[in-house]
C-alpha positions as CSV (number, residue, x, y, z in Angstrom):
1,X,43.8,7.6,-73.0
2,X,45.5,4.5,-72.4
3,X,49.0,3.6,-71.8
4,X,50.8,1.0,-72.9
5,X,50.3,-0.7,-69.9
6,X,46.6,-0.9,-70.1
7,X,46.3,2.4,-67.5
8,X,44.4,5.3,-67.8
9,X,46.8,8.6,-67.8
10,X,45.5,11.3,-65.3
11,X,44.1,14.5,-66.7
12,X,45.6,17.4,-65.4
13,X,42.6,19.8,-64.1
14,X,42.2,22.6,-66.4
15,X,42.5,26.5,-65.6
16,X,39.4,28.5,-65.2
17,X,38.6,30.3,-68.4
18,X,38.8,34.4,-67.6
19,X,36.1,36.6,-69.2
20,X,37.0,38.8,-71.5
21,X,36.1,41.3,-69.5
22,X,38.7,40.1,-67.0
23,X,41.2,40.1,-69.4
24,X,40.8,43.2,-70.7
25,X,41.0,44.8,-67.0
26,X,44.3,42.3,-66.4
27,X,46.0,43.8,-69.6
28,X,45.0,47.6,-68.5
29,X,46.4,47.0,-65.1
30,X,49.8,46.1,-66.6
31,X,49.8,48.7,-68.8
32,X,48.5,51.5,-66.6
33,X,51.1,53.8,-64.6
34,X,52.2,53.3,-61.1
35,X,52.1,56.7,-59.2
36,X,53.5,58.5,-55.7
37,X,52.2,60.5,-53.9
38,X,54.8,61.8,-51.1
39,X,53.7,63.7,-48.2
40,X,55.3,64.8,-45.0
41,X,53.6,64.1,-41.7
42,X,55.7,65.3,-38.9
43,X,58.8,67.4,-38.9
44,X,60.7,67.1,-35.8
45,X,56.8,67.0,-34.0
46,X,57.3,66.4,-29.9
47,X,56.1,63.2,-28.2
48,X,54.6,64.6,-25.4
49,X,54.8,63.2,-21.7
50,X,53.8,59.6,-21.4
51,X,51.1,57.2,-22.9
52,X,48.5,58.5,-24.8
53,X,46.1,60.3,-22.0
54,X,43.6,63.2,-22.4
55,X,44.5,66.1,-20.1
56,X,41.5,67.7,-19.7
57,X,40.3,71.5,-19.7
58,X,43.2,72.5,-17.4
59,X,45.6,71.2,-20.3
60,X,44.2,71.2,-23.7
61,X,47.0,69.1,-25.2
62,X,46.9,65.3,-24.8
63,X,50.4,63.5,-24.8
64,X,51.8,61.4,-27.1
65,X,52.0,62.3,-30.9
66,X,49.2,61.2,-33.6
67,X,47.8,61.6,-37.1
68,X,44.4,60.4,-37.0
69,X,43.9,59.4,-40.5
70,X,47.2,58.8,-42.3
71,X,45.1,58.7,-45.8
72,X,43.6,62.0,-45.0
73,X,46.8,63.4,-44.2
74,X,48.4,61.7,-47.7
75,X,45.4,64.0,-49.9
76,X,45.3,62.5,-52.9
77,X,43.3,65.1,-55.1
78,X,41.5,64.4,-58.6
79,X,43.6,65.6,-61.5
80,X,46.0,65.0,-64.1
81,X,49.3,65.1,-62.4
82,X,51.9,62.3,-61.0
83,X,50.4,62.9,-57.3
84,X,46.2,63.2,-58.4
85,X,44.2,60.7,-59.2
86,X,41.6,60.7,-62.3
87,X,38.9,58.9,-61.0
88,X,37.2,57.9,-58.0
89,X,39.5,55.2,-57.4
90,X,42.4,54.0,-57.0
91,X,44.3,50.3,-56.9
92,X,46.8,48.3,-56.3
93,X,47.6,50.9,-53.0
94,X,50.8,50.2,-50.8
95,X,51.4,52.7,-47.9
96,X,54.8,53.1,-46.5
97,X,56.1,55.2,-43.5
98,X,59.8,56.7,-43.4
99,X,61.3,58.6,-40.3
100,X,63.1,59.0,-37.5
101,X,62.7,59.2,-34.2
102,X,65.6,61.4,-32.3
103,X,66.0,61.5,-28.2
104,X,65.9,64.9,-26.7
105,X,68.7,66.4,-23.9
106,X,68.0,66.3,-20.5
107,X,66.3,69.7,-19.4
108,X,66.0,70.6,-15.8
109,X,62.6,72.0,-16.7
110,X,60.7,70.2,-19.6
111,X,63.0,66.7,-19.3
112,X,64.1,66.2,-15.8
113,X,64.3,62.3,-16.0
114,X,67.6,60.4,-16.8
115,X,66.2,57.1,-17.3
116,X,66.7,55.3,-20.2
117,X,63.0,54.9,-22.1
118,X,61.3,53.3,-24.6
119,X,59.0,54.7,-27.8
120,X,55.8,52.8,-29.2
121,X,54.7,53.2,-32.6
122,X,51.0,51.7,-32.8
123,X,49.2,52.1,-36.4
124,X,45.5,51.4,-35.7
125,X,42.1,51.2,-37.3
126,X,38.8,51.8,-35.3
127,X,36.6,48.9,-36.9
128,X,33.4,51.5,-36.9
129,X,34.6,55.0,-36.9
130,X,37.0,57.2,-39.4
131,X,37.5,59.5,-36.7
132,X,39.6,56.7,-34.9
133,X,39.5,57.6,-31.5
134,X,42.5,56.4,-29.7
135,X,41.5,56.3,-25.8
136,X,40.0,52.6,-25.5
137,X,43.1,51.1,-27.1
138,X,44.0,49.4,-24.2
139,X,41.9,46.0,-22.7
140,X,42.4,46.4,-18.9
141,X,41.5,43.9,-16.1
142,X,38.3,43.0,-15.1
143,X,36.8,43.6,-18.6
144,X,37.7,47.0,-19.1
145,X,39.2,49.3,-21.7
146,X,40.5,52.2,-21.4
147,X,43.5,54.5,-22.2
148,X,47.4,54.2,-22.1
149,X,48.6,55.9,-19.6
150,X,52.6,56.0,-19.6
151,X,52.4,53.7,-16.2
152,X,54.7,50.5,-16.9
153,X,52.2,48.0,-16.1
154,X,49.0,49.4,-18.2
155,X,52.3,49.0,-21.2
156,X,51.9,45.4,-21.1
157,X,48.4,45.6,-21.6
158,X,46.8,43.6,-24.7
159,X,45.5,46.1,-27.3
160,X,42.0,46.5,-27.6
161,X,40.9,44.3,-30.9
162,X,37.6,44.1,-30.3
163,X,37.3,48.0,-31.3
164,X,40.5,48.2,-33.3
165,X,42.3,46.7,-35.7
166,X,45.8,46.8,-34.4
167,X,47.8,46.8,-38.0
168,X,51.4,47.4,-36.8
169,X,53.6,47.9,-33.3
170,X,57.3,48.7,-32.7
171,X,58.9,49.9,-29.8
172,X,62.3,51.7,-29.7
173,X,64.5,52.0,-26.9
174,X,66.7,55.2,-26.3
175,X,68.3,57.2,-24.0
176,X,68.6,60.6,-22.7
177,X,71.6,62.7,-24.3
178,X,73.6,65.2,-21.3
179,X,72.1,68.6,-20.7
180,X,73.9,71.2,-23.4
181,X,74.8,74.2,-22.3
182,X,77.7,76.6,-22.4
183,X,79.0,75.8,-18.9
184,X,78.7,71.7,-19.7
185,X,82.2,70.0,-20.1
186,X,82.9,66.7,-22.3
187,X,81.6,64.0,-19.7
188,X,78.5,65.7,-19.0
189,X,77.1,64.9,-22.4
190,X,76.4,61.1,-21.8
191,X,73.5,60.5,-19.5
192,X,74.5,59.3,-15.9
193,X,72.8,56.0,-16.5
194,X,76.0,55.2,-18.9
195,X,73.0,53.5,-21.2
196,X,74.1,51.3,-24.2
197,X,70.7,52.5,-26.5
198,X,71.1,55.0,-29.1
199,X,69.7,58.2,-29.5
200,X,68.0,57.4,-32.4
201,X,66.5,55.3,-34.9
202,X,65.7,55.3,-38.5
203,X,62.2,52.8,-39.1
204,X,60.8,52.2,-43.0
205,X,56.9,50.3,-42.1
206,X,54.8,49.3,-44.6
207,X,51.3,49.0,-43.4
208,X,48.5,46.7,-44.7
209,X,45.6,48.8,-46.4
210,X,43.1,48.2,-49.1
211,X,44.3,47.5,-52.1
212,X,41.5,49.8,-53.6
213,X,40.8,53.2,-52.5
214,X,37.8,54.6,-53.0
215,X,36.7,58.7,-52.8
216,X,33.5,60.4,-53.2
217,X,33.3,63.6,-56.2
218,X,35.9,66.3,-54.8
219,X,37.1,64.3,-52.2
220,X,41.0,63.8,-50.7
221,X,39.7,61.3,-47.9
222,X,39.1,57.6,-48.7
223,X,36.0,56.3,-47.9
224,X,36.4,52.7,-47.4
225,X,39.5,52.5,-45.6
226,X,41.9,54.8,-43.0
227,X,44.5,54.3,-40.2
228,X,46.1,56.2,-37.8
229,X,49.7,56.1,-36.3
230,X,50.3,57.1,-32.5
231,X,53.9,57.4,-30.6
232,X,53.9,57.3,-26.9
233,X,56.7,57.5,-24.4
234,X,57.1,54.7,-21.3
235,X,59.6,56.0,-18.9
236,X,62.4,53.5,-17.6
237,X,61.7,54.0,-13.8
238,X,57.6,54.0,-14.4
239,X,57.2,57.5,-13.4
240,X,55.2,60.1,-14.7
241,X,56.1,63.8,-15.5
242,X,53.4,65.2,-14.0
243,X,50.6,67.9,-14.9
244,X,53.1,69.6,-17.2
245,X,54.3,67.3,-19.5
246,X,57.5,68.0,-21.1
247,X,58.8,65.8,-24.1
248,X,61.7,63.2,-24.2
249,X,61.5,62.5,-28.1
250,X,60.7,64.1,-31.1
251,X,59.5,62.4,-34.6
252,X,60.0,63.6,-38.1
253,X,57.5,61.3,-40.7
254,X,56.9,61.1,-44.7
255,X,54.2,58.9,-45.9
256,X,54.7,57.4,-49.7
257,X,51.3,56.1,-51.2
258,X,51.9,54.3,-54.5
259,X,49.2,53.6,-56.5
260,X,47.7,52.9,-59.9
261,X,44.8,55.5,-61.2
262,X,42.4,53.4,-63.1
């Protein structure tokens, strides 16, 4: 059309046209219900010794703490109610983790170190596996992987994202509290490294998964998507606790999945 200069006017480019189909799903979605599902993880669950290491047959329990499929854990069941799903799937998903994470008192069995230390929260996603094996997380010199041993150097390690999709990290710093007893007086109950870190910390993460969840007939476990979280201890002076591990921290965890069931 021309102006009264003689110029042509630009045309704005026009919107794609939806389907109707598209708008019919578009005005369903803002319609439909937003659900929670609310589910504890971890009450006041020990981080044991340092990194993230299998012990062996001579001591069936590894160290750290983990949940090896978050979603799993979460459950959502088919059925009617606020925390079920109808269908086979579910949309518009956002997972969020609450918690705390609390230092424990120096012990002269199970906690004999008065170093001030650090916890790692890792959430992780094996690319090829749901069972999410967590003892190649680490890539290691000279083209190696391996596991996260508690030892201050293999710490600064580059996660492994070749095999895993590293979807959040934090680390918190703490300190030991005194040993409590009956026989302990006022000054023994701060630690005799006089450290300025807390005792604990409160975290809220909310961690990128799909935005659709989908479940077989009867299921409670996604099928296209799950994540683990895994906490790890990295002791202040480097060393390890030995053979027996003992624990430093301990982590209590809910997990909120909101979601729309259409």
């Amino acid at each position: 059309m021309p102006t009264k200069k003689g110029k042509t006017a630009s045309r704005k480019p026009s919107k794609p046209r939806q389907s109707f189909n598209q708008r019919v799903r578009k005005v369903l979605a803002a319609d439909s219900e937003t659900k929670m599902k609310i589910q504890n993880v971890f009450n006041e669950a020990n981080i044991i010794g340092e990194g993230l290491v299998d012990m062996g047959p001579f001591s069936p329990i590894p160290t750290g703490l983990t949940d090896s499929n978050l979603l799993q854990t979460i459950g959502v069941q088919q059925g009617s109610e606020q925390e079920e799903r109808q269908g086979n799937k579910i949309s518009n998903c956002r997972l969020t983790l609450r918690g705390v994470i609390q230092g424990l008192e120096y012990d002269s069995t199970t906690n004999t170190n008065n170093y001030p230390y650090e916890v790692h929260m890792v959430f992780y996603k094996e690319k090829k596996s749901i069972n999410n094996d967590r003892f190649q997380l680490k890539s290691l010199p000279n083209n190696q992987t391996g596991e996260i041993t508690g030892q201050l150097m293999n710490s600064v390690y580059p996660y492994n994202k070749d095999k895993y999709i590293i979807r959040k990290v934090r680390v918190f710093r703490l300190r030991p509290l005194g040993e409590i007893s009956p026989s302990t007086t006022l000054e023994s109950y701060v630690n005799n490294q006089w450290s300025n870190a807390p005792a604990f910390h409160r975290f809220v993460e909310t961690i990128d998964i799909h935005k659709d969840l989908r479940y077989n007939d009867n299921s409670t476990v996604p099928a296209n998507d799950w994540c683990a979280v895994s906490f790890f201890v990295i002791n202040g002076n480097g060393q390890l606790s030995g053979p027996m591990p003992g624990s430093r921290a301990k982590v209590t965890m809910d997990a909120v999945l909101t979601f729309k069931d259409m």
